[in-house]
PASEBA-1860 file (N, C-alpha, C; in nm, 3 decimals):
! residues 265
1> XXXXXXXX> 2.298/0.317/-4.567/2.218/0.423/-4.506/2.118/0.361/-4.408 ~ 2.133/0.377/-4.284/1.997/0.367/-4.211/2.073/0.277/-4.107 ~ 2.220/0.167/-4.203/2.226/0.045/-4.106/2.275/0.090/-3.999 ~ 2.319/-0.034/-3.855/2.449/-0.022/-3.802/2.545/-0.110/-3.787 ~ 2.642/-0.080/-3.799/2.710/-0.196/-3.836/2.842/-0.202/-3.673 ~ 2.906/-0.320/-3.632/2.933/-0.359/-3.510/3.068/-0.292/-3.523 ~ 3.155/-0.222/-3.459/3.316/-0.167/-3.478/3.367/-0.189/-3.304 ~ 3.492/-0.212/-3.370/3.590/-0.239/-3.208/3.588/-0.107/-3.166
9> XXXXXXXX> 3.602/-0.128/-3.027/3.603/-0.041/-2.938/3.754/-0.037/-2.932 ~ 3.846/0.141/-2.902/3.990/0.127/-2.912/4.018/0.154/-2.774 ~ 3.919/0.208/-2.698/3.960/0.272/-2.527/3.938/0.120/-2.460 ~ 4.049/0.159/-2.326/4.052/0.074/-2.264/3.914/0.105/-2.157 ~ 3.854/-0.028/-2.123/3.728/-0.031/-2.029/3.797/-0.017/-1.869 ~ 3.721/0.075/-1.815/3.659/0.099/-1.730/3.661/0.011/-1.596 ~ 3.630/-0.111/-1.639/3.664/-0.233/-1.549/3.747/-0.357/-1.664 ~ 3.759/-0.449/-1.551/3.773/-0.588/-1.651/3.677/-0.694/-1.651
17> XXXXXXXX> 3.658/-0.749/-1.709/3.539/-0.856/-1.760/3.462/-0.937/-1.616 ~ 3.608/-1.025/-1.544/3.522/-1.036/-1.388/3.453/-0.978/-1.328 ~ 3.503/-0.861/-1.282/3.427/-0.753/-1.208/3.265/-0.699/-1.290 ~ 3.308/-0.691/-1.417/3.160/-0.668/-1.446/3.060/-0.734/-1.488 ~ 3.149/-0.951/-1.437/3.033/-1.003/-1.420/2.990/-1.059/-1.280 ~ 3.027/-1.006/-1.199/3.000/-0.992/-1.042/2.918/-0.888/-1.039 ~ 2.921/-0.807/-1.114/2.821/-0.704/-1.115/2.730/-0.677/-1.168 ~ 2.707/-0.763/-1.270/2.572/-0.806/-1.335/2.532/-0.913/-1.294
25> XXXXXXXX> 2.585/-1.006/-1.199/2.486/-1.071/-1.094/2.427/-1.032/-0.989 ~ 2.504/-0.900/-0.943/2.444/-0.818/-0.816/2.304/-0.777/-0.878 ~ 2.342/-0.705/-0.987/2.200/-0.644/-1.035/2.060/-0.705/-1.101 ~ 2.150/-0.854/-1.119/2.026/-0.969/-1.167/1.940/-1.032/-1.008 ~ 2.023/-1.012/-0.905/1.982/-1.120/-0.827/1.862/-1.054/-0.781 ~ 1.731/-1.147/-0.744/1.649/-1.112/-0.735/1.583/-1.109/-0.575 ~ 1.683/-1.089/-0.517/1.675/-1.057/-0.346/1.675/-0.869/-0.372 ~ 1.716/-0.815/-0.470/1.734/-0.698/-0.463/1.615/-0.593/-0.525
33> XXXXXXXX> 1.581/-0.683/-0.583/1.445/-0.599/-0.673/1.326/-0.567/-0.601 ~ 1.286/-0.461/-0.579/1.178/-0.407/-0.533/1.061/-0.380/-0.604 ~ 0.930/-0.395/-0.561/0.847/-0.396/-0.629/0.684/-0.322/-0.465 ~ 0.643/-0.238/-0.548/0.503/-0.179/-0.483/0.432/-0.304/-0.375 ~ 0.353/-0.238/-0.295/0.300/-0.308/-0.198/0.180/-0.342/-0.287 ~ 0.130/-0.459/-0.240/0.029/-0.529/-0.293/-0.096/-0.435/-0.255 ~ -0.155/-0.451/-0.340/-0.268/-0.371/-0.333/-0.273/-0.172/-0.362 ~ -0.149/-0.181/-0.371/-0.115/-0.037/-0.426/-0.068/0.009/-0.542
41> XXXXXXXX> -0.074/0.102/-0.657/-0.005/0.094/-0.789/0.013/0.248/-0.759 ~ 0.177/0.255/-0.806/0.209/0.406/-0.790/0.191/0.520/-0.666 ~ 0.129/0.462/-0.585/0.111/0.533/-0.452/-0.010/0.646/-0.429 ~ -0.090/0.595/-0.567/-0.252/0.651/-0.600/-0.325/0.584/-0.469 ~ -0.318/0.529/-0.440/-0.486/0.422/-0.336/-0.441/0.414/-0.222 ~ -0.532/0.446/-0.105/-0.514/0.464/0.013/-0.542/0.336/0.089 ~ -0.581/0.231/0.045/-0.660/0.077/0.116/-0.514/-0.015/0.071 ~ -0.417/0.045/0.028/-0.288/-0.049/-0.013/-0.251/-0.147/0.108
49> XXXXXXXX> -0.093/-0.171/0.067/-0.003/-0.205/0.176/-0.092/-0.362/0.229 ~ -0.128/-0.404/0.196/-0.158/-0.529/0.246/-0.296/-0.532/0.334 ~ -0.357/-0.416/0.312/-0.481/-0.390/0.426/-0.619/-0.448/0.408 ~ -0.659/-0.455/0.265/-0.753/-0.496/0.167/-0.734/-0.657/0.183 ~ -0.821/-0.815/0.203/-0.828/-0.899/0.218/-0.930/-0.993/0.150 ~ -0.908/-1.056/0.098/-0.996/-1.146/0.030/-1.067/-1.237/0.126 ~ -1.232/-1.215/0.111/-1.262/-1.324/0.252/-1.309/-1.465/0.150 ~ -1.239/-1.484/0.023/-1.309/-1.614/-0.029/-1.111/-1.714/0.021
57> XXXXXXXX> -1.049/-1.646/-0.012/-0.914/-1.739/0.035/-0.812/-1.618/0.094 ~ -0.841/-1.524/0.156/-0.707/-1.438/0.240/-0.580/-1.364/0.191 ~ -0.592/-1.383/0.072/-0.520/-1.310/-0.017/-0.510/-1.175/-0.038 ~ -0.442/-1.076/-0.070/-0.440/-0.925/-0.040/-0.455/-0.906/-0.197 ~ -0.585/-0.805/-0.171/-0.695/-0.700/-0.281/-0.535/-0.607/-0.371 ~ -0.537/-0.636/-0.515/-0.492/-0.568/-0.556/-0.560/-0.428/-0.652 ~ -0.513/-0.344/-0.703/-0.563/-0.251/-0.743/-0.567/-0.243/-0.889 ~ -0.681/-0.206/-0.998/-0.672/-0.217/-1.140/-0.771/-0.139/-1.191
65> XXXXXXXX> -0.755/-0.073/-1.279/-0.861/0.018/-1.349/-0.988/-0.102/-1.430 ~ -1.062/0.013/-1.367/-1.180/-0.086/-1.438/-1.252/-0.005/-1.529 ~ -1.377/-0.039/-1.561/-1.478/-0.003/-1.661/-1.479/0.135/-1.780 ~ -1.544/0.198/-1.828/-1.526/0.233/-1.967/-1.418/0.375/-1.957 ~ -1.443/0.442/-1.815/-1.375/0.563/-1.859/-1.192/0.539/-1.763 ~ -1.121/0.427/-1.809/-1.053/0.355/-1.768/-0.923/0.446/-1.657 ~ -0.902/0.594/-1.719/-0.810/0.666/-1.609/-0.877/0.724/-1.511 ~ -1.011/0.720/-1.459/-1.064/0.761/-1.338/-1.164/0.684/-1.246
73> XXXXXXXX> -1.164/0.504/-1.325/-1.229/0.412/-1.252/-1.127/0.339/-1.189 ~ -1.112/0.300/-1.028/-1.069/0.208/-0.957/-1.095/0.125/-0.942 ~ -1.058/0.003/-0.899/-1.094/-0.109/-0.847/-1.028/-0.181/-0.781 ~ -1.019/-0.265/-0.693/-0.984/-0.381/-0.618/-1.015/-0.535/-0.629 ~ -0.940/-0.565/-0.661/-0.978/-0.735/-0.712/-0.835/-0.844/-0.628 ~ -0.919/-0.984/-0.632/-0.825/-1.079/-0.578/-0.755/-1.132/-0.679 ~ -0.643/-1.076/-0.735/-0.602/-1.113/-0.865/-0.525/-1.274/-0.893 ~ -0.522/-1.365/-0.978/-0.501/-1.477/-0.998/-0.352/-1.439/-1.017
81> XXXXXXXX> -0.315/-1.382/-1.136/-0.154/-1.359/-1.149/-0.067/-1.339/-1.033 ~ -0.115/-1.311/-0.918/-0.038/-1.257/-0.765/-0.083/-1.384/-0.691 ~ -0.178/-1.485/-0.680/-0.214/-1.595/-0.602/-0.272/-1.587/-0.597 ~ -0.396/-1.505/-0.613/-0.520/-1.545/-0.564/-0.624/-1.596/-0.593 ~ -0.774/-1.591/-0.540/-0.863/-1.693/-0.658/-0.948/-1.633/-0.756 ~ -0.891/-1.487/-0.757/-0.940/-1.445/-0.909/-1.123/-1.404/-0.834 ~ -1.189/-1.481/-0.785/-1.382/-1.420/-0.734/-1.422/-1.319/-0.637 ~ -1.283/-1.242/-0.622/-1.378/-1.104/-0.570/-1.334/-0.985/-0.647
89> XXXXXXXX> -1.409/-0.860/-0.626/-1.353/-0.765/-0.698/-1.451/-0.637/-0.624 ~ -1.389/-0.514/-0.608/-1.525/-0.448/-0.527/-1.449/-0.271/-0.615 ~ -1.521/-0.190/-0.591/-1.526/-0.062/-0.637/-1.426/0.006/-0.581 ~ -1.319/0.092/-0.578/-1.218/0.140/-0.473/-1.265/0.255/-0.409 ~ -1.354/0.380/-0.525/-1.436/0.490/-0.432/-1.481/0.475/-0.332 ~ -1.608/0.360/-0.369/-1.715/0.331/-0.273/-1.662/0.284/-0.154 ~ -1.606/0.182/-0.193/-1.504/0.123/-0.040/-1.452/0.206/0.022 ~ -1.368/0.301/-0.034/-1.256/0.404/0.040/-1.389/0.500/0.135
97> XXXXXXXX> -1.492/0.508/0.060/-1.578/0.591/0.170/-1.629/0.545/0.258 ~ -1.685/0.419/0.268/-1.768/0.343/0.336/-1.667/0.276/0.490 ~ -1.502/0.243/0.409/-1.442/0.250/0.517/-1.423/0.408/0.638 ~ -1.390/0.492/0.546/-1.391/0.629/0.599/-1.495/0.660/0.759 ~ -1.658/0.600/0.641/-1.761/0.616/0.709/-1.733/0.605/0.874 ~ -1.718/0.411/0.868/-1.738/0.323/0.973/-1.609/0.398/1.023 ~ -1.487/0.392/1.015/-1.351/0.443/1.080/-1.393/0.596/1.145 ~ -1.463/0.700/1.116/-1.490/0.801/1.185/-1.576/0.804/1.292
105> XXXXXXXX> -1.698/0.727/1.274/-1.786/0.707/1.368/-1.705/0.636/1.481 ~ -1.622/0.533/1.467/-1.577/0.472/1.543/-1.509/0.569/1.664 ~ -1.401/0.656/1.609/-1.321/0.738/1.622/-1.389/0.859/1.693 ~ -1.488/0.893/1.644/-1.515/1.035/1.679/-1.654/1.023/1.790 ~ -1.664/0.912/1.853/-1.759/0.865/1.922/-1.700/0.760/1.992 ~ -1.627/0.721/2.038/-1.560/0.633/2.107/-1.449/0.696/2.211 ~ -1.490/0.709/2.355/-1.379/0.724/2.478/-1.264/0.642/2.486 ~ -1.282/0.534/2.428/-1.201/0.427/2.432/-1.039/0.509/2.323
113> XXXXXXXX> -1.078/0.547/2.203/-1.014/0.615/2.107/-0.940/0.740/2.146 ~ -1.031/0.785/2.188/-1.000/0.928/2.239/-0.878/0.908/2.341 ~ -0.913/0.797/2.451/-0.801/0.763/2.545/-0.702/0.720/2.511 ~ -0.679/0.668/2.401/-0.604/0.617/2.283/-0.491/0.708/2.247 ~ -0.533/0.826/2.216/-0.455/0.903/2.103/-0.337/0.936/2.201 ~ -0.226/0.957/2.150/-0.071/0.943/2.208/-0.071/1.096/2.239 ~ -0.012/1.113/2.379/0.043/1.234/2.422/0.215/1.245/2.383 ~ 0.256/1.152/2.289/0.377/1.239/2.279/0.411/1.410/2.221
121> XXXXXXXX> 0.531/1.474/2.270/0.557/1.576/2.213/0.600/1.588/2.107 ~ 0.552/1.686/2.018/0.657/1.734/1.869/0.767/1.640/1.876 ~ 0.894/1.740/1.979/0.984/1.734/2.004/1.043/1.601/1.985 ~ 0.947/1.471/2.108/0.986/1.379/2.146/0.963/1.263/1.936 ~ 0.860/1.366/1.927/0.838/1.243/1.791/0.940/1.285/1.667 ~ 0.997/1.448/1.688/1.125/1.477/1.546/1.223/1.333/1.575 ~ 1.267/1.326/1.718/1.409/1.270/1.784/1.365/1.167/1.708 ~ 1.268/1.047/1.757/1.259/0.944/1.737/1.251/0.913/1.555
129> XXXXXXXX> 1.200/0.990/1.492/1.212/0.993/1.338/1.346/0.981/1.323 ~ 1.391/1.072/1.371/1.546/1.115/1.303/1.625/1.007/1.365 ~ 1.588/0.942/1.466/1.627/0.787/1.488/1.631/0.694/1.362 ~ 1.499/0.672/1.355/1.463/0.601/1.250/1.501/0.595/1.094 ~ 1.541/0.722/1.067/1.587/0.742/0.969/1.746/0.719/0.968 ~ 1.828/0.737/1.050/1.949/0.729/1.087/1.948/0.603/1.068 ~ 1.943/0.512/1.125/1.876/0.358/1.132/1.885/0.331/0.984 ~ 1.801/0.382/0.885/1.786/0.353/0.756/1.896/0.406/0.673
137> XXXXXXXX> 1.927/0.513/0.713/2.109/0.526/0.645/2.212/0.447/0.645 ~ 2.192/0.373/0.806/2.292/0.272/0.818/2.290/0.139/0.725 ~ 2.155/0.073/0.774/2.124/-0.031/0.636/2.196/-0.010/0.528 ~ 2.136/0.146/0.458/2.187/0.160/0.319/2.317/0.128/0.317 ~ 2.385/0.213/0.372/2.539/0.207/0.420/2.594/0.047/0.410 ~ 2.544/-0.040/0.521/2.579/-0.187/0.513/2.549/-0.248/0.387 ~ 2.469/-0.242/0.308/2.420/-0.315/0.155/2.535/-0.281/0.064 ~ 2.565/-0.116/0.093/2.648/-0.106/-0.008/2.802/-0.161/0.013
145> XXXXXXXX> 2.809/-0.145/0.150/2.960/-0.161/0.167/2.989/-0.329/0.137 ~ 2.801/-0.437/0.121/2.813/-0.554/0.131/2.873/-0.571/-0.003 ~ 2.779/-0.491/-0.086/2.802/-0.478/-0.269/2.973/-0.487/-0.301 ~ 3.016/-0.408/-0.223/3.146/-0.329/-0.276/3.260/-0.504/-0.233 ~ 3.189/-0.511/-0.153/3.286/-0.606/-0.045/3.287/-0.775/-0.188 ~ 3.198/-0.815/-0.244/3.165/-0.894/-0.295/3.209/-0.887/-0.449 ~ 3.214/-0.780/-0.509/3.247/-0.699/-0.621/3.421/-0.750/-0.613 ~ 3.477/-0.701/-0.488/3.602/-0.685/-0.485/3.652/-0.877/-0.476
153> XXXXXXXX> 3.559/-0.956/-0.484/3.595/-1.087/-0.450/3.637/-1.137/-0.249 ~ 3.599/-1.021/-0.209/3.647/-1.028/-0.060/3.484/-1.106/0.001 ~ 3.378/-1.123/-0.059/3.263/-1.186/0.005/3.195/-1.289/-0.116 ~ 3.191/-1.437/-0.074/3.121/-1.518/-0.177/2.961/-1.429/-0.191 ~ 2.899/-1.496/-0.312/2.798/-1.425/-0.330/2.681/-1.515/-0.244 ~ 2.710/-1.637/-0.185/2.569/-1.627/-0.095/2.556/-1.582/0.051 ~ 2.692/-1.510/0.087/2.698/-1.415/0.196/2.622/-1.321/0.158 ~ 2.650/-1.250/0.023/2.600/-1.133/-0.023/2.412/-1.171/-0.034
161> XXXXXXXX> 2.410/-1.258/-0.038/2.249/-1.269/-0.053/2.188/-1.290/0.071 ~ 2.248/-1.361/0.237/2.199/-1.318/0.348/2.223/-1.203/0.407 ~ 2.288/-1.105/0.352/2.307/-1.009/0.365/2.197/-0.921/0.320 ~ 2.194/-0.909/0.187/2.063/-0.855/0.145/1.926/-0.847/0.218 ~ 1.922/-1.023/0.188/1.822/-1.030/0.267/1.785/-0.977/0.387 ~ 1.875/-0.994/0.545/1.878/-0.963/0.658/1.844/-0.802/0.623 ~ 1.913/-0.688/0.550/1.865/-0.575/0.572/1.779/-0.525/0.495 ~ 1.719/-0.573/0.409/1.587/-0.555/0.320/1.545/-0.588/0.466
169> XXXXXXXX> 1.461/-0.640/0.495/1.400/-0.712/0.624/1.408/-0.621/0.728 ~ 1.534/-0.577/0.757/1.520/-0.503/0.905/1.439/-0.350/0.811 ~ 1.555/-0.327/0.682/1.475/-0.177/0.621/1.335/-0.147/0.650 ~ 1.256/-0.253/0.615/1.112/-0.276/0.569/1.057/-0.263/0.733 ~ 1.101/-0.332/0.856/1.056/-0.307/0.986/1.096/-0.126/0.984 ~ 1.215/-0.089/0.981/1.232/0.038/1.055/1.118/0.139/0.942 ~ 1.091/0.095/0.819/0.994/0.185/0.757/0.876/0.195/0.801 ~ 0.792/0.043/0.854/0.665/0.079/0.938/0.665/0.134/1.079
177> XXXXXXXX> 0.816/0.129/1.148/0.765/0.164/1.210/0.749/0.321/1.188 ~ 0.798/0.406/1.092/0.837/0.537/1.095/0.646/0.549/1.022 ~ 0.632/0.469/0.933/0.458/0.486/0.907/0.354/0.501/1.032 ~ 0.388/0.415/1.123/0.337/0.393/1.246/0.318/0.533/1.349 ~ 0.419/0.609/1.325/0.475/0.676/1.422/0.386/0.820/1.362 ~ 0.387/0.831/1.222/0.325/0.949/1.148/0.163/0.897/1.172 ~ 0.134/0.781/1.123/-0.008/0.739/1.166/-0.067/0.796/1.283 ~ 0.028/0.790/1.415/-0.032/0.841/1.569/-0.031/0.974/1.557
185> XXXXXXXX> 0.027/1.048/1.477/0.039/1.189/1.480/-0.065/1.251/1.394 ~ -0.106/1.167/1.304/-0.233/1.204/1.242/-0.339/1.143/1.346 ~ -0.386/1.079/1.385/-0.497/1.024/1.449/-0.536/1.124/1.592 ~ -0.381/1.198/1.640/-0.387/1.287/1.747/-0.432/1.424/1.657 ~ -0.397/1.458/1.576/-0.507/1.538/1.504/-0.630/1.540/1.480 ~ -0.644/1.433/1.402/-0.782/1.400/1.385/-0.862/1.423/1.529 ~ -0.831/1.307/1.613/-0.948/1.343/1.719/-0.954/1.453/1.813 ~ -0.837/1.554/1.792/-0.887/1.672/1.871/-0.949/1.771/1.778
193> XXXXXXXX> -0.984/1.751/1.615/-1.051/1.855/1.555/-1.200/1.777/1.488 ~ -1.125/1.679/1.515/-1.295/1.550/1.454/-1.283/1.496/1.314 ~ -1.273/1.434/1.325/-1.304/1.363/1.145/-1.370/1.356/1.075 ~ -1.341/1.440/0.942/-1.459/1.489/0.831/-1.407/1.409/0.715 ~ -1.526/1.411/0.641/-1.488/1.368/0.529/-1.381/1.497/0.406 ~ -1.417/1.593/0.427/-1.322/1.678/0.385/-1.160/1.685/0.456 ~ -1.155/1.673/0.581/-1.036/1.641/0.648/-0.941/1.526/0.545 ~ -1.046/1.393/0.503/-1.019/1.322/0.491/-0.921/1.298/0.328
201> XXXXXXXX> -1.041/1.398/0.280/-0.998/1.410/0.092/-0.886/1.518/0.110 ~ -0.877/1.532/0.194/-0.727/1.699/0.190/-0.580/1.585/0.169 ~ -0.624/1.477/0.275/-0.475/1.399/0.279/-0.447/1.338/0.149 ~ -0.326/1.304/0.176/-0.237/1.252/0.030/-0.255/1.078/0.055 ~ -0.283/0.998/-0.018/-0.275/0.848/-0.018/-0.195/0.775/0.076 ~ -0.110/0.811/0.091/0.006/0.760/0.184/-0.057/0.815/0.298 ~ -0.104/0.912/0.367/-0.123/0.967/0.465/-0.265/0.877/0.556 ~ -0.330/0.853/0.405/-0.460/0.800/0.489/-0.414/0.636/0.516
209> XXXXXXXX> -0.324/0.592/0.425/-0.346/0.455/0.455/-0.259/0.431/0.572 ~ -0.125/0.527/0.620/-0.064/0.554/0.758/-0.189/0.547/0.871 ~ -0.280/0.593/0.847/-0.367/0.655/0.946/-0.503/0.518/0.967 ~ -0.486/0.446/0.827/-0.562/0.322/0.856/-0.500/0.206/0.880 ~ -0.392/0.224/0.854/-0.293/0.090/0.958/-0.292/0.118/1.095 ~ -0.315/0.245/1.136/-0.292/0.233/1.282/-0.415/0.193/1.301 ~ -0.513/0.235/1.269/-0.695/0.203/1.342/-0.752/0.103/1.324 ~ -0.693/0.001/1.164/-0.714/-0.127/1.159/-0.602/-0.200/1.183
217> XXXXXXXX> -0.691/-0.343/1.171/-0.628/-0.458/1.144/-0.605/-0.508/0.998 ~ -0.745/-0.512/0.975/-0.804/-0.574/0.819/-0.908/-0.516/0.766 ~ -0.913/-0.509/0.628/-1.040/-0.452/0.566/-1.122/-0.627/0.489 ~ -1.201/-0.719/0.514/-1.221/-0.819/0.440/-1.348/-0.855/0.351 ~ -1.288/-0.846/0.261/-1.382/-0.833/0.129/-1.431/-0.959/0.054 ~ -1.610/-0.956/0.131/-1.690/-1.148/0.060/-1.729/-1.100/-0.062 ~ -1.791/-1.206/-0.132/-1.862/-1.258/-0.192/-2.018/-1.120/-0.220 ~ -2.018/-1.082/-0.388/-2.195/-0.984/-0.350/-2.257/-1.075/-0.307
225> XXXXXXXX> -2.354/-1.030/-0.190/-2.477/-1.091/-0.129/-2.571/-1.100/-0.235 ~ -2.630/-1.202/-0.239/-2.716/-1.318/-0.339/-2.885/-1.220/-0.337 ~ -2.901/-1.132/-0.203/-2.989/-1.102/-0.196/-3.018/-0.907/-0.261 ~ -2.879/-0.879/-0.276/-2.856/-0.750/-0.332/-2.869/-0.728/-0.507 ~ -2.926/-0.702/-0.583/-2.928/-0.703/-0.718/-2.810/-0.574/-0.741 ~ -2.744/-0.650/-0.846/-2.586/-0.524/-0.885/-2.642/-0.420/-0.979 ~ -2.749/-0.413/-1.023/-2.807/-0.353/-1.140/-2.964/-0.282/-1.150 ~ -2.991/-0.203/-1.100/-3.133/-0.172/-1.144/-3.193/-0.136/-1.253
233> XXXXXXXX> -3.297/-0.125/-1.271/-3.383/-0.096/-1.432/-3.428/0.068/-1.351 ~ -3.378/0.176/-1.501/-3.493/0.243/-1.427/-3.618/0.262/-1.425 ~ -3.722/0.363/-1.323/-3.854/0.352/-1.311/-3.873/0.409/-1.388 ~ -4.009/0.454/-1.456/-4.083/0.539/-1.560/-4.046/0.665/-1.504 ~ -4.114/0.676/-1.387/-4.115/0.770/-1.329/-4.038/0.867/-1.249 ~ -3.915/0.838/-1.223/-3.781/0.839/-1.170/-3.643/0.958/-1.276 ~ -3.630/1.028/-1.218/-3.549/1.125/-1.271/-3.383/1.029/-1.293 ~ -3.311/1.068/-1.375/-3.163/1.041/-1.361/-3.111/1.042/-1.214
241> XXXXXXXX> -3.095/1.131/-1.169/-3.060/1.162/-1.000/-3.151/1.058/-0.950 ~ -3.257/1.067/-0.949/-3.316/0.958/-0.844/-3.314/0.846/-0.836 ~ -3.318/0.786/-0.937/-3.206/0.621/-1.022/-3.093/0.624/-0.954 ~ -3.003/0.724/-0.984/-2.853/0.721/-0.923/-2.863/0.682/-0.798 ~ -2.963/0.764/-0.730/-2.939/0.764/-0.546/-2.991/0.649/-0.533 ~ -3.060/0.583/-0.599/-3.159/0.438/-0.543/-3.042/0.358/-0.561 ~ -2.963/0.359/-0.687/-2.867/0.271/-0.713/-2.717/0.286/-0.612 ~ -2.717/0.411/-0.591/-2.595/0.406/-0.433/-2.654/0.336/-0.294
249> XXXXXXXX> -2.781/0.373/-0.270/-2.824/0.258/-0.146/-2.840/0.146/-0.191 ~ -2.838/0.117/-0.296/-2.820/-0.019/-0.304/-2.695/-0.072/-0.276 ~ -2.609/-0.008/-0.345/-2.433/-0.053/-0.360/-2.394/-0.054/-0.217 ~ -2.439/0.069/-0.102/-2.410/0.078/0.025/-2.442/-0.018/0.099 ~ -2.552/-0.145/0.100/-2.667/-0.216/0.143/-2.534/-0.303/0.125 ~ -2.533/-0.355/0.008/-2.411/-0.417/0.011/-2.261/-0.452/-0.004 ~ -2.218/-0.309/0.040/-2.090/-0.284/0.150/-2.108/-0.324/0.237 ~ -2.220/-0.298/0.347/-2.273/-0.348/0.446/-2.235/-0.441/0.505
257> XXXXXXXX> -2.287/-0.581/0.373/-2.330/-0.713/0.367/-2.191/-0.745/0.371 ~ -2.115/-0.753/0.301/-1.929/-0.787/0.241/-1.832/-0.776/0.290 ~ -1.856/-0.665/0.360/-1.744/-0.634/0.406/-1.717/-0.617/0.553 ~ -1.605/-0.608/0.587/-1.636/-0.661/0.738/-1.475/-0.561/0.810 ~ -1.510/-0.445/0.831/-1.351/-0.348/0.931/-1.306/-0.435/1.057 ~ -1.199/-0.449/1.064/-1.174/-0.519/1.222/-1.042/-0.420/1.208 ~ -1.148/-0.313/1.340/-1.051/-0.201/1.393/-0.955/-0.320/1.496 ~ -0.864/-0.244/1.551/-0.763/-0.258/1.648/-0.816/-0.235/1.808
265> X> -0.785/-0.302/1.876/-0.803/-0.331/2.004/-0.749/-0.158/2.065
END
């Protein structure tokens, strides 16, 4: 009762033994495995994709829940397990606003920007998607037909692995550029209605960080300034709220100090 015990199988399989160990090397090899952009988990955080920078060694800010109420605190850290040196770590709210901040002012006060924003048409930007995406069918198309081709013994398997490789690679170009392309179409929004911070919380994660790859370069994140205290005591005299707000200009003071936007030319 409870056990299980091992019994022959009487149907004939499906494949034969070669084939399905050509095919459990396809699915082991590790040219094929995909994994989230650094600095992003699940497609929650808008500072992903490689944008976030460590200014103690250059390493890209990954994302991790922090402190006590653990499903609604963010964070960004230079994590050791991914390469990095483990000594920075910054708040993901605060950042995500403070970038917001500096990125609108920039934007919504700048001729330079404004001259910027792309006059393409609807029209002209469906075509070019539906380019792009076509483009990405084909890839798929070639991987598989590489799979099938290798399976059948008609391709050694380290063809099959420059193969992989080569269209992982081109995939990954034709995807930014299709990010790229939605980025300009948001930014031509944005600056003909202005950039709010409510504009801003309406978009979906993916949308904003489309929209901050086009306007940046880098987001780079030092060291707390030596001269900023991370912690205040409160006053006697000082309400809850008024503690709080003393303690956000502080935290802002040094955003300030740390961090450093390098918009795009």
């Amino acid at each position: 009762m409870g056990k299980r015990k091992p019994r022959e199988v009487k149907w004939e399989p499906i494949i034969d033994q070669s084939i399905f160990d050509r095919l459990q090397r396809v699915f082991d090899d590790p040219a094929r495995r995909t994994t989230i952009s650094p600095g992003v988990k699940g497609g929650r955080y808008s500072l992903g994709g490689g944008l976030v920078k460590c200014g103690e060694c250059g390493h890209t800010l990954t994302s991790y829940k922090r402190g006590t109420n653990r499903d609604n605190r963010a964070g960004l850290r230079c994590a050791k397990h991914t390469g990095g040196c483990g000594g920075i770590t910054i708040d993901f709210d605060r950042l995500e606003r403070y970038v917001f901040d500096t990125v609108a002012a920039v934007l919504n006060d700048s001729d330079r920007w404004k001259q910027r924003s792309t006059v393409q048409s609807a029209g002209d930007m469906s075509r070019e998607l539906a380019e792009l995406d076509a483009r990405k069918q084909e890839l798929d198309e070639q991987a598989r037909r590489a799979t099938n081709a290798y399976v059948e013994g008609l391709m050694p398997e380290s063809e099959l692995r420059v193969h992989s490789i080569r269209i992982r690679e081109e995939w990954t170009e034709v995807d930014r550029k299709v990010a790229d392309l939605l980025g300009s179409s948001q930014l031509d929004r944005a600056m003909s209605k202005g950039l709010t911070w409510e504009t801003w919380t309406s978009w979906t994660p993916e949308r904003r960080l489309n929209f901050l790859r086009l306007a940046l370069d880098s987001i780079v994140v030092s060291r707390w300034p030596t001269d900023v205290p991370k912690g205040l005591p409160t006053r006697r005299t000082e309400t809850a709220e008024e503690h709080q707000a003393r303690f956000e200009l502080g935290q802002r003071e040094a955003l300030i100090k740390r961090v450093q936007i390098n918009c795009k030319d």
